[in-house]
C-alpha positions as CSV (number, residue, x, y, z in Angstrom):
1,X,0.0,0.0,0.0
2,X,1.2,3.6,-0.7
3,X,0.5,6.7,1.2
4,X,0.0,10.2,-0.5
5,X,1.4,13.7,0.3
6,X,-0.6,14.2,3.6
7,X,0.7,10.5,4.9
8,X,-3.0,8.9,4.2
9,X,-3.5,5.4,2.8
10,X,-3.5,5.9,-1.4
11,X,-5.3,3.7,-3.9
12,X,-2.1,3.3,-6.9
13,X,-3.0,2.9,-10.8
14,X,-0.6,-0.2,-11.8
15,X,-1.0,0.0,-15.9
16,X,1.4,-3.2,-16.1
17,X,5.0,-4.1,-17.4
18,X,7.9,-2.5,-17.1
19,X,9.0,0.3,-18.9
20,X,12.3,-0.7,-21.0
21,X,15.3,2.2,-21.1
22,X,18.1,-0.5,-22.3
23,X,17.4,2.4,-25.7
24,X,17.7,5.6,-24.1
25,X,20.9,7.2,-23.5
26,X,21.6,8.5,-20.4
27,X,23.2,12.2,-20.3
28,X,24.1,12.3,-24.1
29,X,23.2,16.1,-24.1
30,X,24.0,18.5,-21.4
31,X,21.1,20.7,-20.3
32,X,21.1,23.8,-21.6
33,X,22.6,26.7,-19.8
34,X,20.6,29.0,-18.8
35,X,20.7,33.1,-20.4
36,X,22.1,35.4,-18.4
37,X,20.4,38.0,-17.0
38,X,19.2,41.1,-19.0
39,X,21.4,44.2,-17.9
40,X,19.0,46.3,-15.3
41,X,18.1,50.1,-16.7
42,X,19.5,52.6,-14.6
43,X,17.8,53.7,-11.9
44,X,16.7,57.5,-11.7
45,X,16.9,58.9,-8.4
46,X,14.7,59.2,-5.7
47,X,12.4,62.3,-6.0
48,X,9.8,62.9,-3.4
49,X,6.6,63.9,-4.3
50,X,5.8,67.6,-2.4
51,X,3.3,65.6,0.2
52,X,6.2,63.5,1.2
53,X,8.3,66.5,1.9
54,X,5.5,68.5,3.2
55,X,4.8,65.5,5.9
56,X,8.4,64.7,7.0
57,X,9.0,69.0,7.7
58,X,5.7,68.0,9.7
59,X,7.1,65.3,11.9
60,X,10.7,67.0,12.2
61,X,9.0,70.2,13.9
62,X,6.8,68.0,15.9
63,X,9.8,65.9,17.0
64,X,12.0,69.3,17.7
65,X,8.8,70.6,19.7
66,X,8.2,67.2,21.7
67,X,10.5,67.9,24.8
68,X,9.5,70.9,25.3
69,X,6.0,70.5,25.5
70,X,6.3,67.5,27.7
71,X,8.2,70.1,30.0
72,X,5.5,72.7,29.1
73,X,2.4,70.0,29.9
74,X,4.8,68.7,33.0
75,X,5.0,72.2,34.5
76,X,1.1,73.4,33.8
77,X,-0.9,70.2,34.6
78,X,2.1,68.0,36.6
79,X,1.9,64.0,35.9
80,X,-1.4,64.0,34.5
81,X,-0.4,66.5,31.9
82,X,2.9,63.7,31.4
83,X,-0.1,61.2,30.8
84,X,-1.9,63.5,28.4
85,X,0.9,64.4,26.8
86,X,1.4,60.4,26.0
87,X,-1.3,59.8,24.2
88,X,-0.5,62.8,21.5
89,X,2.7,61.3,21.1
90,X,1.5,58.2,20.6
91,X,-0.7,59.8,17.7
92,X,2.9,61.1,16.3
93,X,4.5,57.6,16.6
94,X,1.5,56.1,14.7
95,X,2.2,58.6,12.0
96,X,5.7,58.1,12.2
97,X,5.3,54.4,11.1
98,X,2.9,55.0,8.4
99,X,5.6,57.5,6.9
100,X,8.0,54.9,7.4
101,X,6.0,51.7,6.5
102,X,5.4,53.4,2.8
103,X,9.2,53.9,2.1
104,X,8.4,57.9,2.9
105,X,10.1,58.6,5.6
106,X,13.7,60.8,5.6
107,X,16.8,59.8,7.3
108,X,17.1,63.2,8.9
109,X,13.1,62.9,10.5
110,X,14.6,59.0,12.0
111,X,17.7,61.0,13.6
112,X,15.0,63.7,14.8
113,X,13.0,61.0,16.2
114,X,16.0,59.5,17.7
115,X,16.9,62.4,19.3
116,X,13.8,63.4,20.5
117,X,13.4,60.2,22.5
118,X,16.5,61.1,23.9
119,X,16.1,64.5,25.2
120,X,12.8,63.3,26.4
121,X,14.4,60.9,28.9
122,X,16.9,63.1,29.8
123,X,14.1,65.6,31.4
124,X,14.1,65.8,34.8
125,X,10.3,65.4,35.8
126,X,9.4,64.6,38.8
127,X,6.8,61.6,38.6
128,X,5.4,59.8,41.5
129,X,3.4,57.6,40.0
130,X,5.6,54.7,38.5
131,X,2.3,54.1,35.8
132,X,3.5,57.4,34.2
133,X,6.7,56.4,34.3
134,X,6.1,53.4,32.5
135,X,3.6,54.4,30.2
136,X,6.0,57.5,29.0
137,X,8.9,54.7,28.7
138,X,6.7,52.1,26.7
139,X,6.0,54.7,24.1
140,X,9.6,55.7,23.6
141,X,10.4,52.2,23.4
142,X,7.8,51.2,20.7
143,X,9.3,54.8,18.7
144,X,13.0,52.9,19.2
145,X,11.7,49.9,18.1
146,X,10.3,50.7,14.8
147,X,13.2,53.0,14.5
148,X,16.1,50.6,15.3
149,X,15.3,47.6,16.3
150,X,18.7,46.5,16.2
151,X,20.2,49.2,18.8
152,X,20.6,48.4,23.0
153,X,19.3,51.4,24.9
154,X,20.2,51.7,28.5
155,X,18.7,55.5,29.2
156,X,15.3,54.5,30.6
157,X,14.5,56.0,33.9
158,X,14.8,52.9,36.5
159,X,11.2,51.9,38.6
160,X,10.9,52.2,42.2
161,X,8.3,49.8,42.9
162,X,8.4,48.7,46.6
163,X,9.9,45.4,46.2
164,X,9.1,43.9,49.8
């Protein structure tokens, strides 16, 4: 009995006798070789279309501007205004991925985006509530991530959670 593809019992069509090769000749003609490749047409240069520009500007003043409205939402609403202030960055991250998903986005809006997440750790806000903390983090992770996945960062503020 024979089994088919999936390893199930096969019914097998037996049409008789052997076939005879003592006639054919084995490898008598090479195979033929295969035609190399066509030459590839130059390729023009990338030129963005105006939107594309128009939308990386966008993200590389919003990136710029982040710190300092963190600082700005830190100092007029304290940690809830951190928390706020998440959420509308987490709108710019989304963007930031579509830009970058669709081959749009510019090297110099990634290093704005790097830096940004940067600075933004470096502030010096006071936040009690390690949720914040956490939350803020998280988002400049996922940013990192989609940015350079590859990279190691070691700048994230370090948790207080009462361990006993």
């Amino acid at each position: 009995m024979s089994f088919n593809a999936f390893g199930k019992p096969a019914e097998t069509v037996d049409f008789g006798g052997e076939v005879d090769y003592a006639s054919y000749e084995w490898f008598k003609d090479p195979p033929p070789r295969p035609e190399p490749p066509s030459p590839q047409p130059p390729q023009r240069d990338y030129a963005p279309l105006p939107a594309v520009i128009e939308k990386n500007e966008m993200c590389d003043f919003a990136l710029q501007a982040a710190p300092n409205v963190l600082y700005g939402r830190y100092k007029q609403y304290g940690q809830l205004g951190v928390l706020a202030w998440c959420a509308e960055f987490s709108e710019m991250i989304d963007e930031l991925k579509r830009l970058g998903i669709a081959g749009d986005m510019f090297v110099s809006t990634r290093q704005a985006a790097l830096k940004a997440c940067e600075e933004i750790l470096r502030l010096q806000l006071d936040i009690k509530m390690q949720i914040i903390v956490l939350h803020l983090s998280s988002q400049v992770a996922r940013l990192r991530r989609f940015l350079g996945a590859e990279a190691e960062w070691n700048d994230y503020p370090k948790s207080d959670f009462p361990v006993d």
